[in-house]
N, C-alpha and C positions, 0 to 999 in steps of 0.2 A: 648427573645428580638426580636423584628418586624423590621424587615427592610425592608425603603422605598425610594423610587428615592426621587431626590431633582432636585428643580428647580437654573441649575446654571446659569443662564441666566444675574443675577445681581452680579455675582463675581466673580471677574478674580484673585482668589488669590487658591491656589493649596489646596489640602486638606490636615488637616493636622491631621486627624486622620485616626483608620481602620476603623472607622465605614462611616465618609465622604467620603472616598478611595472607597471603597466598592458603595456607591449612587452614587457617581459620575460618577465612571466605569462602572453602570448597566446606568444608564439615557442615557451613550453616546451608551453605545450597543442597549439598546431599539431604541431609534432614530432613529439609522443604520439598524433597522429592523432585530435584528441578531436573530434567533428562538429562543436557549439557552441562553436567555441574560443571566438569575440568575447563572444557571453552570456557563458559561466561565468566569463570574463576578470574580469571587471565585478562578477558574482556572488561570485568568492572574496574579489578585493578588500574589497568591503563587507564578508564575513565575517571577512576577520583584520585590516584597520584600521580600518571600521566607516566607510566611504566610499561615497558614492553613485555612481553614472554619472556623474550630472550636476555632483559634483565632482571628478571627474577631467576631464572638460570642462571645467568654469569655471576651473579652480585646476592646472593640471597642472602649475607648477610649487610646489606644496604639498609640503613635506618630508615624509620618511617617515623615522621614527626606527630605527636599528639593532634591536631589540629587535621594536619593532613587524613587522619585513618578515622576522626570523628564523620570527616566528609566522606570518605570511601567507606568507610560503615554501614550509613545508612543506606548507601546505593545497595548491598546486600540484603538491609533489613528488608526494604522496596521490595526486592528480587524476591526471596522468602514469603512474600504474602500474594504471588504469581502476578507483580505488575509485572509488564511484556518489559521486556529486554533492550526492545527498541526505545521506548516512551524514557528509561534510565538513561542510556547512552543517549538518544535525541537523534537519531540516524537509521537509517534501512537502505539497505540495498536495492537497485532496480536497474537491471540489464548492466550491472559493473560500474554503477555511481552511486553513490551516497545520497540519501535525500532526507532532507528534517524532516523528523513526524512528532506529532505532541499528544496528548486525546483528543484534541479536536480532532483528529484526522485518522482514517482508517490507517494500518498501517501496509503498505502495498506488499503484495503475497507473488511468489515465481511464477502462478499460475495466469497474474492478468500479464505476463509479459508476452502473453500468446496472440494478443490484442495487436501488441507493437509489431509482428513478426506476419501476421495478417493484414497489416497497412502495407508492410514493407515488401509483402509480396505483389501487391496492386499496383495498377500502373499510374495509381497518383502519387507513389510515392516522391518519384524525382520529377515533378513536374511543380509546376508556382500556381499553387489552389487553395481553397479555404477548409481547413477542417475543426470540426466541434469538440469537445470534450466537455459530455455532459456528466454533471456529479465528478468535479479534478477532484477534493479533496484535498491531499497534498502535492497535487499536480503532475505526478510521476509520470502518466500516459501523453498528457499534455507536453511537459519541459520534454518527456523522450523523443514525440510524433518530431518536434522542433527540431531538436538533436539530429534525431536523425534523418530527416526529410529537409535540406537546408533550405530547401525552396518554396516551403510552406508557412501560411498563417494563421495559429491555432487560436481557435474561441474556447474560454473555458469557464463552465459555468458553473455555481454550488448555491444552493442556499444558504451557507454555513458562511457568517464573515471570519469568526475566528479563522474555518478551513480556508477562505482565501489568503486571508495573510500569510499563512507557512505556503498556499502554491504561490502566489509572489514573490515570496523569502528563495524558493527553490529555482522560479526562473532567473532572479536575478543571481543566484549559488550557480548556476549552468551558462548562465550570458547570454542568455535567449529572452532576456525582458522585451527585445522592442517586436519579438515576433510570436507573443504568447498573450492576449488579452485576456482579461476576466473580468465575469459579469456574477450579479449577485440575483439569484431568484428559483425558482421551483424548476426542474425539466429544462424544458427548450423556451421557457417562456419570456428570459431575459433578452433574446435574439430575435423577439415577434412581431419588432418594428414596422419590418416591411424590409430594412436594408438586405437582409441576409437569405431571402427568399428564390429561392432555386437555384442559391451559386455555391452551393456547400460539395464540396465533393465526398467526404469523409464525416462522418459521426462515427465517434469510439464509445463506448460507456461500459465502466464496473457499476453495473445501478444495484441498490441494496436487492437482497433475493433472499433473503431467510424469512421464513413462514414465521408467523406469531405464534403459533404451538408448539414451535423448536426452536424456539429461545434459550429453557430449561435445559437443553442436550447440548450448545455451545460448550467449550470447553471456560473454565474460571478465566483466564486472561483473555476472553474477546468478550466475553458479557459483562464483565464488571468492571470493564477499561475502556474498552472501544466504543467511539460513540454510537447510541444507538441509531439515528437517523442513518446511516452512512448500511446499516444490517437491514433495519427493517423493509420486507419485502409485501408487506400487509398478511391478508388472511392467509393468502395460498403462496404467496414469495413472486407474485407475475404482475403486480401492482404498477410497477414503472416499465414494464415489458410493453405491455398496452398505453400506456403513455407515449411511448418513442414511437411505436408503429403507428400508432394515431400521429404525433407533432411533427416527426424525422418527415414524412415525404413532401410538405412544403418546404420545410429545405435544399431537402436533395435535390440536387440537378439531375433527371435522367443517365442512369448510368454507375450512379454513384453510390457507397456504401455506406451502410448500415454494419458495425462490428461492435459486437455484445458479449462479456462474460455471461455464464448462466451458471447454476447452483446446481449439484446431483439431481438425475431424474427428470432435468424441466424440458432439455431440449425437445423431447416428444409434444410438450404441449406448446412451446412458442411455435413452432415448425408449424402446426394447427392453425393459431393465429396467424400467422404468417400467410398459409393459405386463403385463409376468411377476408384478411383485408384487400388483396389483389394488388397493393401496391408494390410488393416485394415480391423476389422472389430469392430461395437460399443460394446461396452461389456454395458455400464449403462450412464444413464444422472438424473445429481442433480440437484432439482431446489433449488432456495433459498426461503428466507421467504415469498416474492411476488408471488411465484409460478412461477418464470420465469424459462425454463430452461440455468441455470445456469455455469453448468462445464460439458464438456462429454471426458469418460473415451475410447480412443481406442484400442485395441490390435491386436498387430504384428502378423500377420499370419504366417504360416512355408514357 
């Protein structure tokens, strides 16, 4: 079966099948200039009357109840004014799991999976050790480090209470509550007890890194959705970079890492920092598929 947009321009009456649901929903995302019209056509679908692809292909002329398509409406209308796709559906993917995202929470992007893939090439991976995750958010790098390191116990910190309750909501979505703590406060400073001092083997962090002058160049659905604290990187975007390389080496135990996402452009100047403070030194840097570099790994000197 072919499916094609339709012109609704002369009817103001709702659709009332999945095959019209379906034209109707792709015409208003074309419109809206949305990239994925045909995916997310499909995708909202299933999300506001819980239909497949493959029943709008088997079944297109399967009714759609008034009620039903006032609800899956608006998720279009939503879509059409560039809210992110994730924040509708209530979901994002990360390394082949599902994880709640809402606006409080950044929505986790393919590139910090380079983060997970960098722990897991160390050798604390499969060992029974403590590691950080500062700034969870929605807790993706935290619930994963768990996932996938079974013999680890993650600290995860955020300023944001809303953002901790969805990384809560997601360790307890993963089964990994009794081995994923969080704490509420600025950086590393929730952890400055004294308990957690030189036993940490692992600190991960997406720490915000966009400059306050390239706010304005963000694209519409990460400036006018995403929360701001979770971007903002200060003047220059190295604001929390200097942060961690100052807090991180009283935790780390000798030996131990330091693994940072970085933003276009910066790894030349942490690499700098990194020399200045003498606590670090770089062990490796990933790029992503751009060839940017991506995440850089440091480790704790004796």
């Amino acid at each position: 079966m072919k499916i094609e947009t339709t012109d609704l321009s002369d009817s103001s009456q709702p659709p009332a099948t999945l095959l019209s649901a379906y034209q109707w929903g792709l015409t208003i995302l074309q419109a809206a200039e949305v990239a994925n019209a045909k995916h997310e056509t499909f995708w909202l679908l299933e999300a506001g009357l819980g239909v497949s692809r493959l029943r709008v292909y088997s079944d297109p002329d399967g009714r759609v109840g008034p009620e039903d398509w006032a609800r899956t409406e608006s998720l279009f209308r939503r879509r059409a004014l560039q809210e992110p796709l994730q924040y509708i559906i209530g979901t994002q993917a990360f390394r082949g799991r599902d994880f709640l995202v809402n606006p409080n929470v950044l929505i986790p992007r393919p590139e910090t999976e380079l983060i997970i893939e960098e722990v897991l090439a160390s050798r604390f991976s499969a060992a029974p050790c403590h590691m950080v995750d500062m700034g969870t958010g929605s807790g993706c790098l935290a619930v994963s480090l768990a996932l996938d390191c079974p013999e680890v116990t993650v600290f995860a910190t955020d300023c944001s209470a809303p953002a901790l309750r969805v990384a809560r909501d997601n360790a307890q979505r993963h089964g990994v509550s009794r081995r994923v703590r969080f704490f509420q406060g600025e950086c590393l400073e929730p952890l400055s007890g004294g308990a957690f001092k030189g036993t940490i083997s692992v600190i991960v962090s997406n720490p915000p890194y966009i400059p306050a002058d390239q706010f304005d160049l963000l694209p519409r659905e990460v400036r006018a959705f995403e929360p701001l604290p979770a971007l903002d990187g200060g003047l220059n975007g190295l604001e929390f970079y200097d942060r961690l390389l100052a807090e991180s080496p009283s935790f780390l135990h000798p030996g131990g890492i330091l693994v940072m996402e970085m933003g276009m452009n910066q790894a030349g100047d942490i690499r700098r920092k990194v020399s200045y403070s003498k606590e670090f030194i770089v062990k490796t840097i990933r790029r992503d598929q751009a060839g940017i570099d991506r995440v850089i790994c440091l480790e704790r000197t004796s």
